[in-house]
VOGU-3710 file (C-alpha; in Angstrom, 3 decimals, decimal comma):
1> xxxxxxxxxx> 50,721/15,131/105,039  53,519/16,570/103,774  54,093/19,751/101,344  55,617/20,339/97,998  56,619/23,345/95,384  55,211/21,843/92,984  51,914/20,544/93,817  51,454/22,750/97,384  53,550/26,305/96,433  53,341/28,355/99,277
11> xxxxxxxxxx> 51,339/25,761/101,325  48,206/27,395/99,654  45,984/23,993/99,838  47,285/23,220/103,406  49,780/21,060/105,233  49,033/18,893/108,108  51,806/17,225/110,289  51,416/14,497/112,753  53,666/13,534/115,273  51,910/10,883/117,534
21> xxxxxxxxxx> 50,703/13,965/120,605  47,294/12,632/120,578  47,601/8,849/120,634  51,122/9,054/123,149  50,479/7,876/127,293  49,714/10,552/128,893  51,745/10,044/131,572  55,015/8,688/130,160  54,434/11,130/127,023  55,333/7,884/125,057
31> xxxxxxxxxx> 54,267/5,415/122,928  52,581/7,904/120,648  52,293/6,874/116,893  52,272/9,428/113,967  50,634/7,514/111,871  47,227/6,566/114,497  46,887/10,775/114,725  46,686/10,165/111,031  43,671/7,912/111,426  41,827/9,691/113,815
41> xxxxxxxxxx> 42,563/13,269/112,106  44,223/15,220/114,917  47,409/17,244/113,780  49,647/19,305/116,246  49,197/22,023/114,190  48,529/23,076/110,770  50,206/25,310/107,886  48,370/27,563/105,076  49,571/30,929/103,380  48,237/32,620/99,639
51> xxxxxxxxxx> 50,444/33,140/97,066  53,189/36,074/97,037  54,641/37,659/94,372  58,096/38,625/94,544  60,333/40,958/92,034  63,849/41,724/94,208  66,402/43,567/92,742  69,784/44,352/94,698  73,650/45,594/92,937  76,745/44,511/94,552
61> xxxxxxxxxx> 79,550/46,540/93,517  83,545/44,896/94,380  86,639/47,167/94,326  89,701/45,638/94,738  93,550/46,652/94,844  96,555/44,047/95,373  100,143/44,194/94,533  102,907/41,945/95,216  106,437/43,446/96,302  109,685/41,316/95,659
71> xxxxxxxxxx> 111,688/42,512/98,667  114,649/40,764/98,170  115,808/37,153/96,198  114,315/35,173/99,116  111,489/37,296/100,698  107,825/38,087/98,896  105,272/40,046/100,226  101,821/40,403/98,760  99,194/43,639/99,371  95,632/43,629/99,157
81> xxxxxxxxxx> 92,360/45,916/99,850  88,691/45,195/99,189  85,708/47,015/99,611  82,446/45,300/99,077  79,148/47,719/98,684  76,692/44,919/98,898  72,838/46,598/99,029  70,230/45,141/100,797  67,176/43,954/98,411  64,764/45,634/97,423
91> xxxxxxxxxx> 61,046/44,611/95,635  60,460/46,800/92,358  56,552/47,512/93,943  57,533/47,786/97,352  55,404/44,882/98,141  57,358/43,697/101,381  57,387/44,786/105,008  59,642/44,104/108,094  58,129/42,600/111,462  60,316/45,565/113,551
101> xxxxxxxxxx> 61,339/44,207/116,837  64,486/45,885/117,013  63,062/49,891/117,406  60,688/49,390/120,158  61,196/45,336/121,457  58,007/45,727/123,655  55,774/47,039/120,695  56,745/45,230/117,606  55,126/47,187/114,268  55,406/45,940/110,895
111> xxxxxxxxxx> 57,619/48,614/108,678  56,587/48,674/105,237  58,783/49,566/102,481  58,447/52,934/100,439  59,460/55,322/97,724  62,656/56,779/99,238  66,524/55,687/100,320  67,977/52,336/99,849  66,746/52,269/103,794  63,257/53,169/103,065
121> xxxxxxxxxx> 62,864/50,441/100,193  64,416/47,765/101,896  63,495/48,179/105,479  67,146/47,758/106,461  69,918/50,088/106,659  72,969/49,276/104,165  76,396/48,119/105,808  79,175/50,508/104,419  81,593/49,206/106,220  82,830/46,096/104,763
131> xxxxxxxxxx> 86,568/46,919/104,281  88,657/43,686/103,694  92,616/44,246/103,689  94,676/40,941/102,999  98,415/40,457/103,324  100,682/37,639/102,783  104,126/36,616/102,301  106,672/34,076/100,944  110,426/33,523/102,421  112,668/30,852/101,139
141> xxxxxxxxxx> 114,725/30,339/104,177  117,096/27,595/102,675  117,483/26,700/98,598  114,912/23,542/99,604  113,025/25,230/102,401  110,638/28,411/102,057  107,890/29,737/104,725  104,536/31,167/103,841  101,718/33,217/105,409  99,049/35,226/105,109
151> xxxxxxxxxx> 95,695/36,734/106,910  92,882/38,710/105,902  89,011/39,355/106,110  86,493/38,348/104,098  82,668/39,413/104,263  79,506/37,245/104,270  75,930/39,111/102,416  71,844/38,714/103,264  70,603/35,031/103,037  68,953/34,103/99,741
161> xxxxxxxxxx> 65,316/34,594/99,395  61,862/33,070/98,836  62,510/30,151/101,226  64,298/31,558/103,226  61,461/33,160/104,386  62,513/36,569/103,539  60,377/39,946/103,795  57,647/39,205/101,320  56,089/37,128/104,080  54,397/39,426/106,149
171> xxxxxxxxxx> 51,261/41,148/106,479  49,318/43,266/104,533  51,289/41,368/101,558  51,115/38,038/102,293  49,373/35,964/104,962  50,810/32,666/106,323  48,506/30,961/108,863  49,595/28,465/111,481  47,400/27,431/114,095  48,911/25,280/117,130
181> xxxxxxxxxx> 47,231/23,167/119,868  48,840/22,309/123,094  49,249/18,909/122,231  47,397/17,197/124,676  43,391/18,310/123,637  43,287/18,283/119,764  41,709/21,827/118,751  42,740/21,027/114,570  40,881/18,400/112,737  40,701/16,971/109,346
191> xxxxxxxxxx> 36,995/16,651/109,273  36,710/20,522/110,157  39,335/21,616/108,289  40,863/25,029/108,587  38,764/28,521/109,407  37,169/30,035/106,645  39,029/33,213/105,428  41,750/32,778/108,104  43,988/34,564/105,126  42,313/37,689/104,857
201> xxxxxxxxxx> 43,001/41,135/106,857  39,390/40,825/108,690  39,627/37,363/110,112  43,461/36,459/110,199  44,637/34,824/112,963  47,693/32,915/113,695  49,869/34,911/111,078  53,436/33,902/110,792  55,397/37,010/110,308  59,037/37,373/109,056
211> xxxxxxxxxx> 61,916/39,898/110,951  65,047/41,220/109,661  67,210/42,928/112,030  66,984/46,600/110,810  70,768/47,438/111,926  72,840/44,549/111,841  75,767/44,487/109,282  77,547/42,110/107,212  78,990/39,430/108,835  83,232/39,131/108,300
221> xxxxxxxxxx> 85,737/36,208/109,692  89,606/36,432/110,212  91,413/34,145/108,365  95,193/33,500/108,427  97,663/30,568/107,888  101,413/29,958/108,319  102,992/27,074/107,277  106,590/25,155/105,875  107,747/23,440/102,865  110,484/21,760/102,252
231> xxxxxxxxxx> 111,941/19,583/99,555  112,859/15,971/99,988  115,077/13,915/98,062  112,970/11,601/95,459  111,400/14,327/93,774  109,104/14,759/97,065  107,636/17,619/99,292  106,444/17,838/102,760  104,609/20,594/104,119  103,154/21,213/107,243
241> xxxxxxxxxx> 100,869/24,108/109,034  98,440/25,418/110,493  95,543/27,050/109,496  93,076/28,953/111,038  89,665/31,453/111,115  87,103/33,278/113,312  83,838/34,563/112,209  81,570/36,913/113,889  78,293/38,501/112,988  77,087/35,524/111,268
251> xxxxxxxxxx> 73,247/35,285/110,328  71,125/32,596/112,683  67,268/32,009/112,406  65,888/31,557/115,781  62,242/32,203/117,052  61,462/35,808/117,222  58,320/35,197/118,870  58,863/32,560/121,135  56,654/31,259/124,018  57,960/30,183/127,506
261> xxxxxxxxxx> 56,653/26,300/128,873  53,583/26,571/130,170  49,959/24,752/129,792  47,689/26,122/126,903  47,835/26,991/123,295  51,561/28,004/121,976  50,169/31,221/120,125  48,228/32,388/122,500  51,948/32,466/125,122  53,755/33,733/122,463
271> xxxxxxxxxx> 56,130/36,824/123,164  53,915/39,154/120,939  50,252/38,301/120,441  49,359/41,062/118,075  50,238/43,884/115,704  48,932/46,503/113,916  48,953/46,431/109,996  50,220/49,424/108,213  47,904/52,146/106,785  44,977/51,196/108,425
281> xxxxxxxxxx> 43,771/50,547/112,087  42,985/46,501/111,581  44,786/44,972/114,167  45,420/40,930/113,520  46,203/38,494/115,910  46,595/35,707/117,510  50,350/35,646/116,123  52,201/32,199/115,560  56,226/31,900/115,123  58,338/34,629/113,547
291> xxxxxxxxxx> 61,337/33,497/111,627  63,916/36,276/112,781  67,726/36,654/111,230  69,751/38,608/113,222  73,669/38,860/112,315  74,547/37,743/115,811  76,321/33,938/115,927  79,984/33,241/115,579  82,205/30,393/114,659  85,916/29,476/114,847
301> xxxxxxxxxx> 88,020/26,662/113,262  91,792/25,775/114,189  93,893/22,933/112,080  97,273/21,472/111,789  97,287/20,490/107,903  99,680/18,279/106,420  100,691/17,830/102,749  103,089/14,892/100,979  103,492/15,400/97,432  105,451/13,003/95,087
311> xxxxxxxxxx> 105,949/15,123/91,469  105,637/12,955/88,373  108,785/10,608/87,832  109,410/7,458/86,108  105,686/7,496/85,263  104,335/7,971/89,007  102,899/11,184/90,950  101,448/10,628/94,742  99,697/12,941/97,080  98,203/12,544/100,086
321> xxxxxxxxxx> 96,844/15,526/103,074  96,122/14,945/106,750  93,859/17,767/108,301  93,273/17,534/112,172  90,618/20,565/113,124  88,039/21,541/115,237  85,191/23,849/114,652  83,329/25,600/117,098  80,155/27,886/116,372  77,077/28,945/118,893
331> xxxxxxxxxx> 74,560/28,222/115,900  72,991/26,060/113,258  73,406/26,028/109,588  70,749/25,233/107,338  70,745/22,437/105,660  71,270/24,511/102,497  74,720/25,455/104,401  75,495/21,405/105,752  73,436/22,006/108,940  72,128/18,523/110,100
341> xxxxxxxxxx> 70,369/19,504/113,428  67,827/21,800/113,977  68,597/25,709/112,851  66,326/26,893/116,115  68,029/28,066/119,372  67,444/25,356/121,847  66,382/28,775/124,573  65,917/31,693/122,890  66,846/33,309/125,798  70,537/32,152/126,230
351> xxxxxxxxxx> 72,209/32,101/122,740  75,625/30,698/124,867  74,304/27,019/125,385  73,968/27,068/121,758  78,034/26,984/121,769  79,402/23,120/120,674  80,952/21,808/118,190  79,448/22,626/114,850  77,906/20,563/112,756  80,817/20,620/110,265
361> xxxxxxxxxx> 83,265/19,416/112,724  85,586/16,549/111,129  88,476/16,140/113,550  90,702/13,719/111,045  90,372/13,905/107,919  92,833/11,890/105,482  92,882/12,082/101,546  95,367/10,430/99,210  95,491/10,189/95,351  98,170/8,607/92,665
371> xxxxxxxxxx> 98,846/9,029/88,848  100,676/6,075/87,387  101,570/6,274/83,645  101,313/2,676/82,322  104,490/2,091/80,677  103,066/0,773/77,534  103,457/1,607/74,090  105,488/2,911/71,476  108,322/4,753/73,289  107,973/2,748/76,152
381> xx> 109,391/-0,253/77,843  106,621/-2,596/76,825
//
């Protein structure tokens, strides 16, 4: 069964997946059939949460200064500075809280948000840092030959909200149930349905909960270029160079309450297993998965880029680019940001393995495009 904004918002009526656990060999682990769980009503786990009502408000303020300075006849060089006061959201009725693992990792608490600094309201301290100089420059070497470059820095912000599973998530605000089996003895069935009241503060049990890390800042990536043009008889241009970036402190999602292999429910192995909710002495658990961001991936991306360009003569313009590249990160994008593979650390343990070739790679990439101007009409030859 599958779920849907429109006729399941927020997962409120349930969601049921199968993946073929229950009707697999159990000694290959094969052979299992999604569709025969179906049948006999066993899902690996299930998914429920009530409704939660967001209002977010958040200014971003830009400042910018640039100038360019004509040095001399053949040399160019242009000035820039950026500052970026980006504010962490807020929600007008402070109805959010922050699953804190980052104060005290071996007693997580959730933080709620209050009446007080940007900090207080949002649950996470605002990044004044983000200074961004850029600087470039233009030098025409020969009357058909002129050399460009540049660098600079340029600043990522918080992911979006709602699905992206932001703060509004968690306990006492909003409960999100999902209760696991271990895959081999089905504990979930159809027939039984799910626990009655499992979304209220006396009987909730395995509560998804939502983490923001409280002191990580805006992510930034270098990026520069140099590269040559040079005019060619024909009315064409070549140009060829190389282009290149490096990004740090960029957002990933992995599990922030993770369970090592082992026999037995998932929840109950989980890193955290219970927590205390705010204002009052209730403490919930079982806990299931925590959907943590934490500015803490990075990514690179190195090209030789090639340009011909025909300009428009005797009715005909041509141009065609050859890009050879790699990129490199040590996480997944969503799919909202081209991901294709899972967005989940493969061990949450050892970030480093996650370090491949991104999921954006394209090591050759060739484009080509052409403007002919029919030569027919009055005015023209035919």
């Amino acid at each position: 069964m599958a779920s849907g904004y429109l006729y399941n918002p927020q997962e409120g009526v349930g969601v049921f997946p199968f993946d073929g656990s229950f009707t697999r060999n159990t000694l290959t682990l094969r052979e299992g059939n999604s569709i025969a769980d179906l049948l006999l009503g066993y899902p690996y786990q299930a998914l429920t949460a009530n409704n939660a009502y967001m209002n977010q408000r958040a200014p971003f303020y830009d400042f910018y200064l640039q100038d360019e300075w004509r040095v001399n006849r053949r040399l160019t060089l242009s000035l820039g500075l950026r500052y970026e006061r980006h504010l962490p959201w807020v929600e007008t009725r402070n109805g959010w809280g922050n699953f804190d693992i980052d104060t005290d990792p071996r007693k997580p608490s959730i933080v709620p948000a209050r009446n007080g600094s940007r900090a207080d309201r949002a649950t996470i301290r605002p990044d004044n840092n983000d200074i961004a100089p850029r600087f470039g420059f233009a030098y025409r070497a020969t009357d058909k030959t002129v050399i460009r470059g540049g660098m600079g820095v340029y600043l990522t912000q918080y992911e979006a909200m709602g699905g992206g599973e932001y703060l509004q998530t968690n306990p006492p605000y909003h409960f999100k149930a999902q209760p696991t089996t271990d895959r081999v003895t089905p504990t979930i069935s159809l027939v039984q349905g799910l626990p009655e009241n499992i979304l209220t503060p006396e009987n909730a049990r395995n509560i998804r909960t939502s983490s923001y890390d409280r002191n990580g800042r805006h992510g930034y990536c270098y990026q520069w270029n140099f590269n040559i043009q040079r005019e060619l008889p024909a009315d064409m241009l070549v140009e060829v160079g190389y282009f290149g970036n490096a990004a740090h402190k960029l957002f990933r999602v992995p599990e922030g309450n993770f369970a090592l292999p082992g026999p037995g429910d998932i929840n109950a192995r989980r890193r955290y297993t219970s927590v205390k909710l705010p204002g009052s002495e209730k403490v919930i658990g079982p806990l299931a998965g925590t959907w943590r961001h934490e500015p803490s991936s990075n990514s690179n991306f190195h090209s030789l880029q090639t340009r011909l360009e025909k300009r428009l003569s005797h009715g005909l313009s041509l141009l065609g680019t050859y890009i050879w590249s790699k990129v490199i990160s040590d996480a997944r994008g969503t799919s909202g940001a081209g991901g294709v593979s899972s967005a989940i650390p493969q061990d949450p343990l050892n970030f480093r393995l996650e370090r491949s070739l991104a999921d954006e790679h394209h090591a050759h990439r060739f484009v080509s495009s052409w403007v002919y101007d029919l030569p027919v009409g009055r005015g023209r030859m035919y």
